[in-house]
SEBAVO-624795 format. One line per field, with one value per residue (C-alpha): residue number from 1; residue in three letters; x, y, z. Coordinates in steps of 0.02 Angstrom, whole numbers, plus 50000, padded with zeros to 5 digits. Example, Ala and Ser with C-alpha at 12.3 -4.5 7.8 and 13.67 -1.06 7.14 Angstrom:
2
resi 1,2
resn Ala,Ser
u 50615,50684
v 49775,49947
w 50390,50357
//
This chain:
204
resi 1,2,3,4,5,6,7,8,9,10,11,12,13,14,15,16,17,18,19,20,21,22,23,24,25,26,27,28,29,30,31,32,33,34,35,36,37,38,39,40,41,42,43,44,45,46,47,48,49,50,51,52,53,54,55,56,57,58,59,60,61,62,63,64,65,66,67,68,69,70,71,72,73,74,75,76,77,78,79,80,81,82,83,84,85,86,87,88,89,90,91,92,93,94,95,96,97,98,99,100,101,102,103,104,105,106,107,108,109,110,111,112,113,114,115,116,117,118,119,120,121,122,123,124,125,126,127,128,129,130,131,132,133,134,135,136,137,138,139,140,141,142,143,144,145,146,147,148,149,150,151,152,153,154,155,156,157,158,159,160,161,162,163,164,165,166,167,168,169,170,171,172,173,174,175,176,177,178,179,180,181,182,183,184,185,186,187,188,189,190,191,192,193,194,195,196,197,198,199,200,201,202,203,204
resn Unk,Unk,Unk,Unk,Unk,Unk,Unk,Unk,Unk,Unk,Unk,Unk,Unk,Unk,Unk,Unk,Unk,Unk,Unk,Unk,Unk,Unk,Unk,Unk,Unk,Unk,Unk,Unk,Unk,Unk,Unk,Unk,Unk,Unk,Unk,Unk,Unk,Unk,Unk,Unk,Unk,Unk,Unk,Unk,Unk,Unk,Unk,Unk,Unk,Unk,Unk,Unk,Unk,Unk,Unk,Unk,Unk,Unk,Unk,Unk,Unk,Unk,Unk,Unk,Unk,Unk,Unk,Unk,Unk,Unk,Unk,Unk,Unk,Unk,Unk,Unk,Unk,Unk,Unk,Unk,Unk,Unk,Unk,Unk,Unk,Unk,Unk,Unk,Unk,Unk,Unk,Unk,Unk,Unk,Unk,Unk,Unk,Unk,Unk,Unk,Unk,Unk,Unk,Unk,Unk,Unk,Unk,Unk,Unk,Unk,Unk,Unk,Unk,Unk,Unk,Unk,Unk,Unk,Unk,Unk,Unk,Unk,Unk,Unk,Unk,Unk,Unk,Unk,Unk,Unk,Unk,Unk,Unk,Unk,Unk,Unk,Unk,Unk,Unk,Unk,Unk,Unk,Unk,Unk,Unk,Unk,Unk,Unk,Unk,Unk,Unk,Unk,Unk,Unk,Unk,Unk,Unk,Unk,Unk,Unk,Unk,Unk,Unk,Unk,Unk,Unk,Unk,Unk,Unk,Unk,Unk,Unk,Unk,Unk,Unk,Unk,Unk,Unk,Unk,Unk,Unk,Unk,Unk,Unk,Unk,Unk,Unk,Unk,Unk,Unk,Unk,Unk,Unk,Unk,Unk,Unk,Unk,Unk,Unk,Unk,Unk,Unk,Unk,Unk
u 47209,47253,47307,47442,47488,47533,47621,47728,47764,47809,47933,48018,48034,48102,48243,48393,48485,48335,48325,48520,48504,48341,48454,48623,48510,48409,48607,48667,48543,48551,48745,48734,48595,48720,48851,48760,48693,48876,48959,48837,48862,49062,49044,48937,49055,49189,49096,49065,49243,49301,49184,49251,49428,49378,49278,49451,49537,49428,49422,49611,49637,49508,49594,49764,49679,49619,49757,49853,49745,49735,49910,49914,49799,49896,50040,49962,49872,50061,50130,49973,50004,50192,50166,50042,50179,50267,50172,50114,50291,50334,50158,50227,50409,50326,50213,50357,50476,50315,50311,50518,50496,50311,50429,50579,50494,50412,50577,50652,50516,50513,50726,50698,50567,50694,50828,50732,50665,50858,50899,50749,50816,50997,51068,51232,51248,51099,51086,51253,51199,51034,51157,51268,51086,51048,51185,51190,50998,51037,51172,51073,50904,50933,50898,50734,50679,50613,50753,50706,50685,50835,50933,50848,50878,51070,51078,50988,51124,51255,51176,51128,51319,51373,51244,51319,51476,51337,51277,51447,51478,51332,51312,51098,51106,51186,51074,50927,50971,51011,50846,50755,50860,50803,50632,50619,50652,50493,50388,50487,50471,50273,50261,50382,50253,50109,50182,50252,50092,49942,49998,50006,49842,49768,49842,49784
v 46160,46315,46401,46262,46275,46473,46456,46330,46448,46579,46466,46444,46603,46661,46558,46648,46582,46622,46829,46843,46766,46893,47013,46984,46974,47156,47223,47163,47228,47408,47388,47354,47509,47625,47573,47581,47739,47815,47744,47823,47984,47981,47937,48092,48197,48145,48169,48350,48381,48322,48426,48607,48533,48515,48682,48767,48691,48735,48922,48957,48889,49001,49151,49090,49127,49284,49346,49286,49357,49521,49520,49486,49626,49726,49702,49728,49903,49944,49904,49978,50129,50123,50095,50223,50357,50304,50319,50517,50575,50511,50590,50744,50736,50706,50860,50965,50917,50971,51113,51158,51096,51196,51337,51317,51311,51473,51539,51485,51547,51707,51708,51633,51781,51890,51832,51827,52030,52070,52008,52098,52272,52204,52286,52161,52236,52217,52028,51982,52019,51908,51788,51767,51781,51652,51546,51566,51513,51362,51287,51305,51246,51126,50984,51027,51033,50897,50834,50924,51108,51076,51058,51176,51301,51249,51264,51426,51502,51442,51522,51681,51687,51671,51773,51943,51837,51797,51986,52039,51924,51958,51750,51755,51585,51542,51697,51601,51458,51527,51621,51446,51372,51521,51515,51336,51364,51421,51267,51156,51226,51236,51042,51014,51079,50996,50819,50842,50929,50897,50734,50694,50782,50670,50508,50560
w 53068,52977,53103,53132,52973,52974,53129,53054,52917,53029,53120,52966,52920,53111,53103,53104,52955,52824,52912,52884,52679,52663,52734,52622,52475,52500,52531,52371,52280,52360,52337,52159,52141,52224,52118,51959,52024,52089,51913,51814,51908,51896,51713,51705,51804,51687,51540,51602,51667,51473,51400,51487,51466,51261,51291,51343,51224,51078,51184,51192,51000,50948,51040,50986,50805,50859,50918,50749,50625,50724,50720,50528,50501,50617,50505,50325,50393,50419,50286,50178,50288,50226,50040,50042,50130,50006,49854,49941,49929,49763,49715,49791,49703,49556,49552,49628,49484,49368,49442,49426,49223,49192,49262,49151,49011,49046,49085,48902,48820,48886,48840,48689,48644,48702,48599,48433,48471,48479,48321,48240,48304,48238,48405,48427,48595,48660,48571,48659,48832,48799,48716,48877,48990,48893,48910,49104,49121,49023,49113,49269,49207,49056,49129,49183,48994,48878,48758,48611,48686,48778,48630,48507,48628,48619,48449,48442,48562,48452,48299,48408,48431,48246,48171,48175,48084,47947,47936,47923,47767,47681,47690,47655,47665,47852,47899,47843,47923,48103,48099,48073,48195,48319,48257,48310,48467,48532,48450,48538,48706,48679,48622,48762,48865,48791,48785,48961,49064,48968,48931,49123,49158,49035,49105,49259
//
């Protein structure tokens, strides 16, 4: 009796519409696991493709900012590089007109000193070719001293030049006065210097 039964079973299960339903079934299911298995693999591939495309992105804006900032600082060292050319030179002008004004003043003073000796001695000749020395050196060097040496030794020409006037008249008191004038000459060449050089040297 049972084996009647399982033969009947088998019967059932031979016939060929139930093999081709057991058979559509099994493919549908392996079709939708390959599908599931290819969709999650292109969603992966495109997930990685998006990620080097955002990866080159990101890589050519960082460059980009790179290259700008190198070009910025490429720019500022050149200008730095200018200013500072240009502050050198004017440094240099500067010490070279220091030098041309330490000189004149050295120059005057020694004239100056000069000048005053003559007048001691009283020798008019010898006082008027100082006077006219004098008067040469200033015309070609005034400007290279401070205000107030340049014009005391002005004055002090111009009362070298009407002092043997004075002498001759006996006038004590315009010989007073043109020695003073003289005589100040050399105090304001020395602050000159002082106000001008050690000044800077102190600032410095």
């Amino acid at each position: 009796m049972h084996l009647t039964a399982l033969q009947e079973v088998l019967q059932q299960t031979s016939e060929p519409h139930l093999g081709w339903e057991w058979l559509g079934w099994i493919f549908t299911v392996a079709a939708a696991g390959l599908g599931a298995l290819i969709g999650s693999y292109l969603r992966k591939k495109g997930e990685n493709l998006a990620t080097r495309e955002d990866i080159g992105k990101i890589t050519r804006e960082v460059e980009g900012i790179k290259a700008e900032n190198a070009a910025k600082l490429q720019a500022l060292d050149l200008q730095n590089q200018q200013i500072l050319q240009q502050q050198t030179r004017k440094h240099q002008l500067e010490l070279a007109a220091l030098d041309k004004r330490l000189a004149a003043h050295q120059e005057a003073y020694a004239l100056w000193d000069r000048l005053r000796r003559s007048i001691l001695l009283r020798d008019p000749e010898k006082r008027k070719r100082i006077v006219s020395e004098c008067q040469d050196w200033w015309l070609s060097h005034c400007l290279f001293l401070t205000d107030e040496a340049r014009e005391a030794f002005r004055r002090a020409l111009d009362d070298a030049e009407k002092l043997p006037d004075y002498i001759e008249a006996r006038d004590q008191v315009k010989q007073r006065e043109s020695w003073q004038t003289i005589e100040q000459v050399g105090k304001a060449i020395v602050e000159g210097v002082e106000r001008t050089f050690l000044g800077e040297q102190e600032t410095r």
